[in-house]
N, C-alpha and C positions, 0 to 999 in steps of 0.2 A: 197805361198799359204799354209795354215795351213788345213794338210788332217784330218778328222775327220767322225768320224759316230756313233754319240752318238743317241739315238734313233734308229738305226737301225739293223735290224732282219740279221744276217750271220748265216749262215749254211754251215759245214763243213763237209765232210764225211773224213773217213778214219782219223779220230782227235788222235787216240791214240799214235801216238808216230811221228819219222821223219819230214816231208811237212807239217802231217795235224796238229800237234800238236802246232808246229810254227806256222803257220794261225792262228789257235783260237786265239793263247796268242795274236798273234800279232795284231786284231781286238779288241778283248778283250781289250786291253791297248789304243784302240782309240776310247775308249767309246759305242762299238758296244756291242747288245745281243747276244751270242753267244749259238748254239745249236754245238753239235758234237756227230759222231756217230761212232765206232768200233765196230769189234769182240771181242778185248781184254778187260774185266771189271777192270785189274790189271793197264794198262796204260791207261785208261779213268779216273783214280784216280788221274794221275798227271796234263792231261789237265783240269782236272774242277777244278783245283787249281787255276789258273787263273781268277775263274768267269764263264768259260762255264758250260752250261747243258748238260749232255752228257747221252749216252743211247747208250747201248751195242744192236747190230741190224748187222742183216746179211741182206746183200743187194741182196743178191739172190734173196729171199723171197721176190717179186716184192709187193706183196700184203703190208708187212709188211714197206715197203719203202716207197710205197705210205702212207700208215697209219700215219707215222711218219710225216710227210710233214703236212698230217693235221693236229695232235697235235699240232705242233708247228703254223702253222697260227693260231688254235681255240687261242690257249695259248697268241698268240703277239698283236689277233684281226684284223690280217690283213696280206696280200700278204709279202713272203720272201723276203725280199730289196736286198739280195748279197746268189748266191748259190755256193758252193764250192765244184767242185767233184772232189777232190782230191783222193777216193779210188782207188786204185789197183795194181799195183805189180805182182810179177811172178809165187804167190801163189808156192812157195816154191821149185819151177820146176829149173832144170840146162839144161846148153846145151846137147845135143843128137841128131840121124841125124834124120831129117823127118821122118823116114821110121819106125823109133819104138818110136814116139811118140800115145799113147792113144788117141782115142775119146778124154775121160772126162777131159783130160789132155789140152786138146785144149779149150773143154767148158770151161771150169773155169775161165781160161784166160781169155776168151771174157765176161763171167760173171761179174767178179769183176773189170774189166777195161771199157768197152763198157756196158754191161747192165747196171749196177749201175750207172751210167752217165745218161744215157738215161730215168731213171723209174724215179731218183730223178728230171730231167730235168721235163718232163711228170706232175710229181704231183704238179711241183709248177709253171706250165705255164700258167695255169687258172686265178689265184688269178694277178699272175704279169701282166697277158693282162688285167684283169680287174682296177687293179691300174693304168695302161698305163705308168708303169715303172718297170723294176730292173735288176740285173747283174747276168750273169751266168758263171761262171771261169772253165775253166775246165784246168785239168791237163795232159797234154799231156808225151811229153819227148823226147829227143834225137832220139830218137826211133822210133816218128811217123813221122819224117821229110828224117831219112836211116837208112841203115842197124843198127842194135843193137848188141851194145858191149856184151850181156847177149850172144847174139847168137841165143835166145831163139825163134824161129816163130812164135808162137801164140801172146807172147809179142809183137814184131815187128809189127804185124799186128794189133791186138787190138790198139796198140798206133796211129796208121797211121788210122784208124776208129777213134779213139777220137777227131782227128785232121778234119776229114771229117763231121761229126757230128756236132762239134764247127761250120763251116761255111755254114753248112744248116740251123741251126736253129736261125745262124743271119740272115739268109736272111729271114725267117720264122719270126721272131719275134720282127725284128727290125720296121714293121711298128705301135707296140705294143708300144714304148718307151725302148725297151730292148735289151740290148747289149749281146754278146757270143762272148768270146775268149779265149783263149790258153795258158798255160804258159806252154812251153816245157823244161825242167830241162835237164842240162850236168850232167855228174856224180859227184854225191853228196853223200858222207858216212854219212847215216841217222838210217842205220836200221840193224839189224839180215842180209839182204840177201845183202844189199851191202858192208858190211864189209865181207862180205863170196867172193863174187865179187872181192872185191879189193886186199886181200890176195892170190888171188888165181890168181893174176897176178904176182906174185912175185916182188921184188925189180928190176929187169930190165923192166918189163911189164909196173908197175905204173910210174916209170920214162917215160915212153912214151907215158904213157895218158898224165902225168902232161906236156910233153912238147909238146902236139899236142892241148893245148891251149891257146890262145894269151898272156893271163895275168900269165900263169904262176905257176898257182895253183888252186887247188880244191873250189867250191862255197862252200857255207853254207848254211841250211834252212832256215834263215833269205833271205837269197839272193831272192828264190822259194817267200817268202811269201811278199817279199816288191814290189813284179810283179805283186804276185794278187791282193796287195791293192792299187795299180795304176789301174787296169783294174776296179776296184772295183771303185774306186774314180770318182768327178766330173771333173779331170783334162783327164779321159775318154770317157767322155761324147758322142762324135762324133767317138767315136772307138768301130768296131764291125766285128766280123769275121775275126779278126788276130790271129796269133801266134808268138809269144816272146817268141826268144830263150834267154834261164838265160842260159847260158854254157862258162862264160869267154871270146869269138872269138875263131872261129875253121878257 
């Protein structure tokens, strides 16, 4: 079966670079409209080279989230067909023991992982219950299934809420025509903070991630984005409220 989504509206947050940047191109190339959204104006220059529309947006800003969401329905004339919430990350934070981690240190975390999930989920729920169809991906990680290699707590935790979230609002939304699912990623060198990650296990450390999974070697973002365009697909149609570990076999 020949997967395809020509005509149809994707939306990717977190598009500038790593996970999300891969999604776009990789809709993009299957005949999909592509929106994407970053902090970075510098790496949103490489994903719209592909074709996406992209637009630099902090997803804190709940208001401005939602806003976004409607531009692009007024723009397509109609309910988002595939949403992708790919942002969030460790916002730049390393391991440390609970005891001196900050407040805003912990908000943030939840902000750009669990908020931004949630307000972009929110804005475009409307439009997809009233089409009585579409797909909601969200990006989970290693992370929201155990303990996290980052170390990080607030991560850990936000990722294991994304994973919870994913399967309420399949049960929410699935009598709608609308699926919600998961693609949990193994460690993948994608970005600034897991190249800093992976260095900093030393050449004995990474030999032990690499041999604590089945196949043997490290995924690719290709890997991340050909799970969300299965979940995204009609060969998903009867799939809702899973998660799909991409991590090689642990």
């Amino acid at each position: 079966m020949q997967i395809a989504f020509d005509g149809k509206t994707v939306v990717v947050s977190g598009a500038g670079h790593g996970f999300g940047r891969c999604i776009a191109e990789t809709f993009a190339g299957l005949g999909a409209r592509v929106f994407g959204c970053d902090l970075s104006a510098g790496e949103l220059v490489e994903t719209a080279k592909a074709g996406a529309t992209t637009e630099v947006l902090d997803l804190t800003d709940r208001a401005a989230a939602a806003a976004w969401i409607a531009r692009i329905e007024a723009a397509t004339g109609g309910a988002i067909d595939v949403l992708v919430n790919n942002a969030g990350g460790v916002a730049g934070q390393e391991k440390r023991p609970v005891e001196e981690v900050p407040d805003d240190d912990w908000d943030r975390i939840f902000a750009i992982n669990v908020g931004a999930a949630f307000v972009l989920s929110r804005a475009a729920a409307a439009a997809m219950k009233s089409a009585g169809r579409g797909r909601i991906v969200n990006i989970s990680s290693g992370a929201g299934l155990a303990p996290s290699l980052t170390g990080i707590q607030a991560y850990c935790s936000a990722k294991h809420a994304v994973v919870g979230l994913t399967r309420q609002l399949a049960h929410e939304l699935g009598p709608f025509g609308i699926t919600v699912n998961s693609v949990a990623p193994g460690f993948v060198r994608t970005n600034e903070a897991t190249e800093k990650q992976w260095a900093g296990y030393g050449a004995e450390g990474q030999q032990a991630v690499v041999g604590r999974i089945a196949m043997q070697h490290l995924g690719t973002a290709q890997d991340i984005a050909n799970a969300v365009v299965f979940f995204a697909s009609e060969l998903a149609g009867f799939v809702s409220g899973q998660v799909l570990s991409v991590d090689g076999g642990k």
